[in-house]
C-alpha positions, -999 to +999 in steps of 0.1 A: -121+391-560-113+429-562-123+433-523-101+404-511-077+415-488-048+400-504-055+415-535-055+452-522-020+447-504-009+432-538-022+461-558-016+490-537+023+488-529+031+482-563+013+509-576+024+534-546+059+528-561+051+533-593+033+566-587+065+577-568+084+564-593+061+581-620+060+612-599+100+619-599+102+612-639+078+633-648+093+663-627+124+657-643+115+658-679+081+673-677+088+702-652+057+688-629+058+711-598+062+692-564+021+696-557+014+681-585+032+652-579+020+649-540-016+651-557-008+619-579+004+599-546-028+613-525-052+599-553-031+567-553-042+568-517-078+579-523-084+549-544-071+524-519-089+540-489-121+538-516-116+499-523-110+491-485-141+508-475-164+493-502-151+457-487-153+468-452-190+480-460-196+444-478-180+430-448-202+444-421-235+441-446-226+401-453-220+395-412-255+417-401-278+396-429-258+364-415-264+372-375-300+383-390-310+353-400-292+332-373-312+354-349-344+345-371-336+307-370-329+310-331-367+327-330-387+305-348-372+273-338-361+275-302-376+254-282-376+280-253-403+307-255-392+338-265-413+375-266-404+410-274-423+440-258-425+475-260-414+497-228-451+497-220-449+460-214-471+451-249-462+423-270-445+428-300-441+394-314-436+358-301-422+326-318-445+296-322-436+280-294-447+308-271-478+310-292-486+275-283-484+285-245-504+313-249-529+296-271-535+315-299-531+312-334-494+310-354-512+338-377-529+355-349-516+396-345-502+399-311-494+437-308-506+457-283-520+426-264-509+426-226-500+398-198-535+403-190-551+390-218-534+354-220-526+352-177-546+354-149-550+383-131-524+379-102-499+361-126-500+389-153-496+411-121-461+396-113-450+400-149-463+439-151-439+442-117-408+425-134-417+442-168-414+477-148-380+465-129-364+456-156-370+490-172-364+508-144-332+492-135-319+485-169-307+451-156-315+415-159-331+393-140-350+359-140-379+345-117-402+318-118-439+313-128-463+291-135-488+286-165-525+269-165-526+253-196-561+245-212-560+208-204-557+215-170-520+209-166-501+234-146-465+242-164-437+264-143-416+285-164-379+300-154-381+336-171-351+354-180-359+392-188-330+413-208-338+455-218-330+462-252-312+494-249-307+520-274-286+551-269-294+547-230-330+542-242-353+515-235-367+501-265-381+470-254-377+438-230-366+407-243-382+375-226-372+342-224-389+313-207-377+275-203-398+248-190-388+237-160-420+216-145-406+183-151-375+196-132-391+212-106-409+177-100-379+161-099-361+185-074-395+182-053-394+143-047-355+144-042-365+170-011-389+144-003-368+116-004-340+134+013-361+146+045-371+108+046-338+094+043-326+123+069-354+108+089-346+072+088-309+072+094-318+102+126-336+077+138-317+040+136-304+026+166-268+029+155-241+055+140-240+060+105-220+087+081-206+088+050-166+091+036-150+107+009-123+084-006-095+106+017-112+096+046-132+130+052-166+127+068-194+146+044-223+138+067-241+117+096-270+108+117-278+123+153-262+091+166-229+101+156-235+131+172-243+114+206-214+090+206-187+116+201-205+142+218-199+169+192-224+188+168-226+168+131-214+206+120-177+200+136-178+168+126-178+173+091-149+174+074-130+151+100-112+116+095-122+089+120-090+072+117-077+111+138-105+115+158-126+088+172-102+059+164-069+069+168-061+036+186-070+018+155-061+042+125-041+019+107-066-005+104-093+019+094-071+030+065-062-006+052-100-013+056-110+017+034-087+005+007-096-026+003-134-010-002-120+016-026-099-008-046-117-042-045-151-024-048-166-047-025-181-040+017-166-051+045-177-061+082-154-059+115-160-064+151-136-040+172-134-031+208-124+007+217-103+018+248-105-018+258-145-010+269-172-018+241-175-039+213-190-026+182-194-041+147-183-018+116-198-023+082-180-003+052-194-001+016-188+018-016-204+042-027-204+044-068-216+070-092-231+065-127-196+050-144-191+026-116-162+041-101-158+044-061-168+080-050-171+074-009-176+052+016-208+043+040-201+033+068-223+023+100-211+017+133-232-009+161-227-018+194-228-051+198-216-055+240-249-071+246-242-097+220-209-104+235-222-109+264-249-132+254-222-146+237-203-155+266-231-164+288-242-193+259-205-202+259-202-207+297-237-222+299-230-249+273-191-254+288-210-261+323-238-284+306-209-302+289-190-306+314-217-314+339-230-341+318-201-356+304-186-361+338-209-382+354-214-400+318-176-410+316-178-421+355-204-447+345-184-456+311-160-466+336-178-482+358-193-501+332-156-513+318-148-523+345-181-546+350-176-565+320-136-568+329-153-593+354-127-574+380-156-572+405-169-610+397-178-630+368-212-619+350-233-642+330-241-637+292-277-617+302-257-595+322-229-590+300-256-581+270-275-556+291-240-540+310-230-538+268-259-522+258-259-495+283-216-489+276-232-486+240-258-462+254-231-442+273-208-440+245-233-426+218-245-396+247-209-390+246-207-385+213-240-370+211-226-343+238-194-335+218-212-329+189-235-307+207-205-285+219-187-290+185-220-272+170-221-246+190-184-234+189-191-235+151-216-218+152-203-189+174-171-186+152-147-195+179-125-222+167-093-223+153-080-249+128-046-263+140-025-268+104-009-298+105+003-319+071-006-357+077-017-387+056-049-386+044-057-419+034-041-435+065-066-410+082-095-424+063-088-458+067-080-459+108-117-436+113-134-461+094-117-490+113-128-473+145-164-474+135-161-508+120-182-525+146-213-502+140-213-516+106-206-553+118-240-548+139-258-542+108-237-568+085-228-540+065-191-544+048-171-512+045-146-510+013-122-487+010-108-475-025-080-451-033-066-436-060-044-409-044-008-410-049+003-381-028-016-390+006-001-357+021-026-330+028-022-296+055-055-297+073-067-296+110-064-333+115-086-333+145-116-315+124-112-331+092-115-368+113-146-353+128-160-350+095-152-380+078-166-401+106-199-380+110-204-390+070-191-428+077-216-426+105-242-416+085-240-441+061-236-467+084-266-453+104-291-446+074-277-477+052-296-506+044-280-538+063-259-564+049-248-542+018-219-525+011-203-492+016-178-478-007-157-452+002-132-441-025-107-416-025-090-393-053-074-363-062-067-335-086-035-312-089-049-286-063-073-307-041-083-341-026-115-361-029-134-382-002-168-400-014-188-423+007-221-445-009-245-465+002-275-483-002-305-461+016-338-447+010-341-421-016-340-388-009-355-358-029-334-332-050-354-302-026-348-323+002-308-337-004-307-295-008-313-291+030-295-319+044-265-299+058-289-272+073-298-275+112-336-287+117-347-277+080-376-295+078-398-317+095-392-344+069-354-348+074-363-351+113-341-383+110-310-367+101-315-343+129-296-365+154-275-348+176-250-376+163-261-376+126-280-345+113-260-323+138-231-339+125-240-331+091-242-299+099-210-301+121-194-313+088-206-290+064-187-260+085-156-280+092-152-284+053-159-250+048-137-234+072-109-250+052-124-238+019-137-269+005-169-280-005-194-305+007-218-323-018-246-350-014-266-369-039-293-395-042-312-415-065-339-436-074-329-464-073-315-460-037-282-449-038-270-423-020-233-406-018-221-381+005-186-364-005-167-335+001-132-320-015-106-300+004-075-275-007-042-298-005-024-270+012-040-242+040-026-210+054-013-213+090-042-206+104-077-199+097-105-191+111-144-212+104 
């Protein structure tokens, strides 16, 4: 407690002021000359500058066996390996873990041993070289080597060599050396895998290159290159939204959001300058936490696909065309032979002129299906938003195939629970797909049995079921009946006016974001069903 700094600024100004205070009484009634009283003050101050030195000297001796055995602890239990030489590049000591390395004993005596004896011969060479260096230079520096261990495994070391300098002396070199192989291993397959990601995306058949979330290109392929015609080195840096797509840069930067912030890819066809078509796929990019830290994006022309695209749509507009037009002439014709406008026609003629109207009518329907298929299939149709009366839709399709059923002495019954009929739909679409699934059942029913169609609703949506008496189909296979041509097996649904229609019914529901179901069971009953949104935006696209 005497050394405590506190206690020698407590003792020492109360005593100065007592020896001064001392020092003036005893001149006055003692006769003590002036010296003697400067001598009393100087060995007040002797005494002071004595304590302060013995806790300095404490001090100092405390911190050196503290930083002693901290440098001790560091030695022995580092995992690095750590050496000491002399200035002729001899080992001095080692801690165990650098004794493992060099395989020799914890106990083993290690002085005056060289590189030599633990290294081979052109390795303990490049050690003697950086040894010298660092002596001659009196600077640090680090390098890397590489270690055959005993069972056969090559290590690599990062070595880190410091002088120990005394009085501008060299005393010694300090080594250290971390383990690096697994690292180096590592950094070796990432070159890999870099030079053969480099060498994929050089060599795809369309641009790709990568954003930071400001919009910034970091880096592309050779493709981007070609397009723009500039070197990927002046690319860099630059925002396509200012550069290559100026004409579109708003939409660019309201696509990148939506990637940044919804965390989700995107894909866009666009057309540049009015010339070529090309489709644009975005997609985050996320580090370790999750969070969005760029964009990918890839860029691919697609004009050959629009022209395809319009060469199947004229093709199938002509085959349409060409084959409903002579088709509607014989309809016609037909008509107006049973009118009996050209003569009466007995009951033989009258069944085989009806059977051929019947004929005509189903290629009709068979064509427009066709064509309905197709534009659904291409992505060109727009539903037409409408709001009309559901169940008074239901019920006038199903009175229009009414006959169909009558042929087969099936009875159709319709059932509704809906009490707000009012739905916004295309009205022309959704019809299209209630009587494809009427058709069906009518088709694929068993005769003289009933079909129920029922109707109901919920607070957001509106419900259509159809059932029937049929043949049973499988769980895998009622899974495929929407699908064109799935499998060989539900051949009979593949009707241009049926299966088709399936199909054809299955993308109408969907384009107003419903869903479609079917089910069947064992003991042959089917249903076939499908929900729809009461309300739809103004316009959307299948």
């Amino acid at each position: 407690m005497i050394f405590s700094k506190k206690f020698r600024r407590f003792l020492f100004f109360p005593l100065f002021c007592f020896a001064i205070i001392f020092v003036i009484s005893l001149m006055e009634h003692h006769n003590i000359s002036f010296k003697d009283g400067i001598i009393c003050v100087l060995f007040i101050f002797f005494i002071h500058n004595w304590l302060n030195k013995k806790y300095l000297l404490n001090q100092i001796s405390n911190k050196y066996i503290n930083q002693k055995k901290l440098l001790k602890n560091i030695f022995m239990h580092c995992h690095d390996l750590i050496y000491q030489k002399d200035p002729d590049s001899k080992y001095i000591d080692c801690n165990p873990y650098m004794r493992e390395m060099l395989n020799i004993s914890q106990t083993e005596n290690l002085t005056g041993k060289t590189d030599f004896d633990f290294f081979p011969e052109n390795t303990a060479e490049i050690l003697r070289k950086y040894d010298k260096k660092v002596i001659e230079d009196k600077q640090v520096i680090s390098f890397k080597i590489e270690k055959k261990l005993p069972e056969k495994e090559t290590k690599i070391y990062e070595t880190l060599l410091s002088p120990v300098i005394e009085k501008d002396n060299i005393k010694g070199i300090i080594g250290i050396m971390r383990d690096i192989t697994q690292l180096e291993q590592l950094r070796e397959q990432a070159l890999i895998q870099n030079a053969q990601l480099n060498s994929i995306l050089n060599n795809v058949p369309f641009v790709i290159y990568l954003k930071d979330l400001e919009g910034k290109i970091i880096t592309g392929n050779k493709k981007l290159a070609e397009n723009f015609n500039l070197p990927i080195e002046e690319i860099k840096g630059l925002k396509p939204a200012e550069s290559f797509f100026k004409e579109i840069a708003d939409e660019i930067q309201k696509e990148d959001a939506i990637v940044i912030t919804e965390k989700r890819g995107i894909s866009v066809n666009i057309k540049l300058k009015g010339e070529h078509w090309f489709n644009i796929t975005k997609a985050p990019i996320f580090n370790s936490k999750n969070d969005v830290i760029g964009i990918i994006v890839h860029a691919r022309n697609i004009d050959d696909e629009k022209k395809l695209e319009a060469q199947k749509e004229t093709l199938v507009a002509t085959l349409t065309h060409d084959l409903k037009t002579p088709t509607n002439a014989q309809t016609r014709a037909m008509n107006i032979l049973l009118d009996e406008s050209l003569g009466p026609l007995n009951e033989d003629q009258k069944d085989i002129i009806q059977m051929t109207l019947e004929s005509n009518i189903y290629m009709l329907n068979m064509i427009s299906t066709i064509l309905e298929t197709f534009k659904s299939d291409s992505e060109s149709p727009i539903l037409k938003i409408d709001s009309f009366d559901f169940v008074e839709l239901v019920n006038t399709t199903c009175k229009e195939v009414s006959n169909l059923a009558d042929a087969k002495k099936q009875n159709i019954i319709l059932k509704s629970n809906i009490k707000n009929p009012i739905i916004s739909a295309d009205k022309l679409q959704v019809k299209r797909a209630i009587m494809n699934l009427v058709s069906n059942a009518i088709t694929y029913g068993f005769e003289k049995t009933d079909i129920e169609v029922t109707l109901d609703e919920d607070e957001n949506s509106t419900k259509f079921d159809i059932k029937n008496s049929a043949r049973y189909i499988s769980e895998e296979k009622i899974n495929e009946i929407f699908e064109k041509y799935k499998t060989s097996e539900n051949a009979r649904f593949n009707k241009a006016s049926t299966g088709l229609g399936l199909y054809l019914s299955k993308q109408i529901i969907k384009g107003h974001k419903g869903e479609i179901h079917a089910s069947s069971t064992k003991d042959e009953t089917c249903i076939f069903g499908f929900s729809l949104p009461k309300t739809q935006q103004t316009t959307v696209k299948k």
